[in-house]
N, C-alpha and C positions, 0 to 999 in steps of 0.2 A: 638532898637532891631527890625530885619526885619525876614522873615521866611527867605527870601535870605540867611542872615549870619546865620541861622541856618545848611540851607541847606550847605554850605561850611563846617561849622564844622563837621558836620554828614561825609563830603566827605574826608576831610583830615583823621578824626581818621578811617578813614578804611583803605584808602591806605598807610598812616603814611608818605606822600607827595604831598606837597604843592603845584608842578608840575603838577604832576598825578590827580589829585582831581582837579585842574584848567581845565585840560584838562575834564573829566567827568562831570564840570559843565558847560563847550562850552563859559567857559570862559579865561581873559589873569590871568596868578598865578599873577603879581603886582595887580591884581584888585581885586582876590581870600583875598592874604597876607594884603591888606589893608581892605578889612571888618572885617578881623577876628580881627585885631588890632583894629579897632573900638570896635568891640565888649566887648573884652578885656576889654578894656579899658573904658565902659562903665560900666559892670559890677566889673571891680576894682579886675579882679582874670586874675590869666594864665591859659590858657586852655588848651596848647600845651609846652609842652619844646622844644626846637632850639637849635641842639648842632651839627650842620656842614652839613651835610647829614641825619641825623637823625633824627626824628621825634619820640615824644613820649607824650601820651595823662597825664595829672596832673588828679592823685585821685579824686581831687574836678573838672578836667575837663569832665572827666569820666561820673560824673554825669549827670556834665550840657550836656551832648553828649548825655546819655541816656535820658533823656527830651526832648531835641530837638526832636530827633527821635519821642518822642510819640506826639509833637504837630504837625511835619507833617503830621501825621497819622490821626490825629484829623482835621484837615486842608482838607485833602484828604477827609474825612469822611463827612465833613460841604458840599462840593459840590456837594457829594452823595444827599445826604439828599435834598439840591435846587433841582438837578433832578430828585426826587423819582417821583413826578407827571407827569416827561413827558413818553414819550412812550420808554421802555428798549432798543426799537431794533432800535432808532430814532441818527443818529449820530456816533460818532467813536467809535471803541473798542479800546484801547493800550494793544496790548498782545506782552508778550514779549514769547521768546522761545528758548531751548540751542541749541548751534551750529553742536550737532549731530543729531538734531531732523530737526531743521529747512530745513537743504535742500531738505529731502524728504518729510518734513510732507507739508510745506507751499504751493509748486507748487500747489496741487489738493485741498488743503484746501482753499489757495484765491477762485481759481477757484468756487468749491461747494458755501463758502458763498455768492459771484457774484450771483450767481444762486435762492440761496434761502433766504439772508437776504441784495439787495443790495442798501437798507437804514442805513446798518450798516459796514460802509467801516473797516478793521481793519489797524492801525498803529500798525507796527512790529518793533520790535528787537532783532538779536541776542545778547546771550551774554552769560557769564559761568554764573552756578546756583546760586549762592553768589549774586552776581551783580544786577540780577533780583529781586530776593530777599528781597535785600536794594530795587531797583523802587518801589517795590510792599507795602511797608512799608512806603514811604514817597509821595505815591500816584501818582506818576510820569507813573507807569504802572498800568492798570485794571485788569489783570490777567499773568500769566505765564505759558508755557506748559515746565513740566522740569521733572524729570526721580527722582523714590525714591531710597533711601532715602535723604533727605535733612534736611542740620542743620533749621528747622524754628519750631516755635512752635504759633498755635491761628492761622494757617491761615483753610481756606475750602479747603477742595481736593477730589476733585473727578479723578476717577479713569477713563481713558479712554483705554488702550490696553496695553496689553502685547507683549513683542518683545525678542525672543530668540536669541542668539551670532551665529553668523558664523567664520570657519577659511577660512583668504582668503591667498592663496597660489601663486607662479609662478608656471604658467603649468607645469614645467618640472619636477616640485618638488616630492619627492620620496611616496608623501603620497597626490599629485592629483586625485589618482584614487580610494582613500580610501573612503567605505560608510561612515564613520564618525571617529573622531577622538575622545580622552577623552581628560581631562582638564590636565590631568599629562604629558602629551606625549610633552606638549607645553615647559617644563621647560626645555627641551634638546636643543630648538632651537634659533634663533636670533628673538627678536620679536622687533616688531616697535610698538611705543603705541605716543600718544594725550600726550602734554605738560602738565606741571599743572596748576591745574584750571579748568580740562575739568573734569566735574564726569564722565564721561566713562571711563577715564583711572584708576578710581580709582576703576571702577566697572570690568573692566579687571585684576588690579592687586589680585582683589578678587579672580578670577577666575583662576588667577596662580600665587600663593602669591610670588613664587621662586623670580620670575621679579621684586618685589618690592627691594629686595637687592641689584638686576647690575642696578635700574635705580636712584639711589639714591646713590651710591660709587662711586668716584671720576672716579672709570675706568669702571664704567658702560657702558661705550659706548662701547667698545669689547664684549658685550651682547647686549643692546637693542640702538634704538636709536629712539628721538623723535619730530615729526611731528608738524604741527600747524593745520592740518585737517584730516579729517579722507579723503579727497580728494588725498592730498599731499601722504600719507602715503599708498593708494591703488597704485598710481603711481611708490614708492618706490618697493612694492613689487611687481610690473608689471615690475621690473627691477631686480629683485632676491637679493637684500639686505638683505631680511626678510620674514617672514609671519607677521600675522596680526590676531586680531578678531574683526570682522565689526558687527554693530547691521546687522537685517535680511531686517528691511524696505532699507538698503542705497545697499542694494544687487539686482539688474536690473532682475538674470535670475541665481539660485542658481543652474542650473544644466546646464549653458551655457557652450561650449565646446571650443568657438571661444575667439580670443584676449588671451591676455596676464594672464591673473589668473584664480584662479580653487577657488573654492567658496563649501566648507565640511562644514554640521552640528557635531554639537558636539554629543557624547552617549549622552543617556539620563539617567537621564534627564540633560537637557545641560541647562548652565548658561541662564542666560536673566534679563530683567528688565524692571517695570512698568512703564508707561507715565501717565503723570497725568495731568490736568491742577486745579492751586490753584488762589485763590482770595482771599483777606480781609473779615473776615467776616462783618464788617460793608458796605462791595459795597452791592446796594443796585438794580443792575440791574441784576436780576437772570434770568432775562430771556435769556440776551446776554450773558452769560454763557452757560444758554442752549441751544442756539444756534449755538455756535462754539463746544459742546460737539456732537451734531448732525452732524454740517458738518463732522469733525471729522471720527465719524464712518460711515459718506458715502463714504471718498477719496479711499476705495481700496487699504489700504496699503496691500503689499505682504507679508505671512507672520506671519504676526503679529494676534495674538487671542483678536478679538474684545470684550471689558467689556460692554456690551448693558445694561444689569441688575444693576452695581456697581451704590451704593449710597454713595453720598457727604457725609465725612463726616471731622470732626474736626482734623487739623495736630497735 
């Protein structure tokens, strides 16, 4: 038994393919599909049922999947523990971070920690909140910056800024010139929202529950239609498709006149939602925590209500 074939099984029973889980481990699936048959077959149990397409994790696989999991964690934990004595801020960070965060938070965040921590490079990754989740649990990642709420429980979170919705509109749109719109006004129009997967779209459908029924009905798309970024989906409605609700950091200039869309706050109080960065409570480098929670609140997000005072505490 290797942590490797661990690590595979943990990958397969999330995605429920052999493929997918090959590809997430930046490995070939024949090389995935034969440790796991090792394994298998070492242990004298199935772990997985194989029924065409189909993947499905065995009761007693379940288990052994849940174990796994906690001895990566323990794994991740043992090399905390070798580097408790050297210096926190000495070497890489892996922070991971979601795909609606990352492209404005990261530009002036590299930047800042270059500036004030550049003995502590970070390795990044985007990815949905889920995904990160799993790195952070099998110690692949040291930290995550990801938007609450989230399925996890036992991780540290501390609390870095708050970020209220904007509606983004085509200039010509009948309600560009409006001080602000409400959350109801939204359920009369075409919205474009984030694929699944993305918690913003889940935090959008919050915010206009109407939309969760045309985007989940088979003819949903003669009501909303959906994006793979909130990039893609600004250019949609820079083309009158749709409107949109943008977090307020991915907004350049929320009272800009020029270009193709018109960028409205919501009444208040208008939706929004917290950013947080979480770590394992056994990482043992609290200091590079504290230091990308500082760069953090020096990048100048627009916007956004900085948490200077918020204390870490338990998910």
């Amino acid at each position: 038994m290797t942590l490797t074939e661990l690590k595979y099984i943990v990958a397969v029973a999330r995605v429920k393919h052999f493929g997918h889980a090959a590809e997430a481990c930046f490995v070939a699936q024949p090389t995935l599909s034969v440790a796991i048959k090792k394994l298998e077959d070492e242990l004298g149990v199935v772990i997985f049922e194989r029924g065409g397409t189909e993947i499905s994790v065995t009761p007693l696989g379940a288990q052994i999947v849940a174990q796994a999991e906690r001895v990566l964690e323990q794994t991740a934990t043992i090399r905390e523990i070798a580097n408790q004595n050297k210096d926190p801020l000495a070497g890489p960070l892996r922070l991971g971070i979601i795909y609606t965060v990352g492209p404005y938070l990261l530009p002036p965040l590299v930047k800042t920690m270059i500036e004030q921590v550049p003995q502590m490079p970070l390795v990044l990754q985007e990815n949905f909140t889920v995904r990160l989740l799993e790195l952070l649990r099998q110690g692949e990642l040291d930290a995550a910056i990801i938007a609450l709420p989230f399925p996890e429980h036992g991780l540290m979170v501390q609390p870095l800024y708050d970020e209220p919705f904007v509606v983004a509109l085509p200039k010509h749109h009948a309600w560009a010139e409006r001080a602000s719109i409400s959350a109801q006004d939204l359920k009369s129009e075409t919205m474009l929202l984030l694929g699944n997967g993305h918690c913003f779209r889940d935090q959008v459908l919050e915010v206009c529950p109407e939309m969760s029924r045309f985007s989940t009905a088979g003819d949903g798309i003669a009501r909303t239609f959906e994006g793979s970024s909130l990039e893609t989906i600004r250019h949609m409605v820079a083309s009158g498709i749709g409107i949109t609700v943008l977090p307020q950091a991915s907004v350049p200039d929320l009272d800009a006149k020029d270009g193709m869309l018109r960028y409205v706050p919501f009444t208040a109080p208008g939706p929004s939602r917290r950013v947080v960065i979480v770590w394992r409570k056994s990482f043992t480098r609290h200091a590079a925590i504290e230091a990308v929670q500082k760069a953090v609140l020096a990048c100048g997000l627009k916007g956004v209500s900085l948490l200077h005072d918020a204390i870490a505490i338990e998910g």
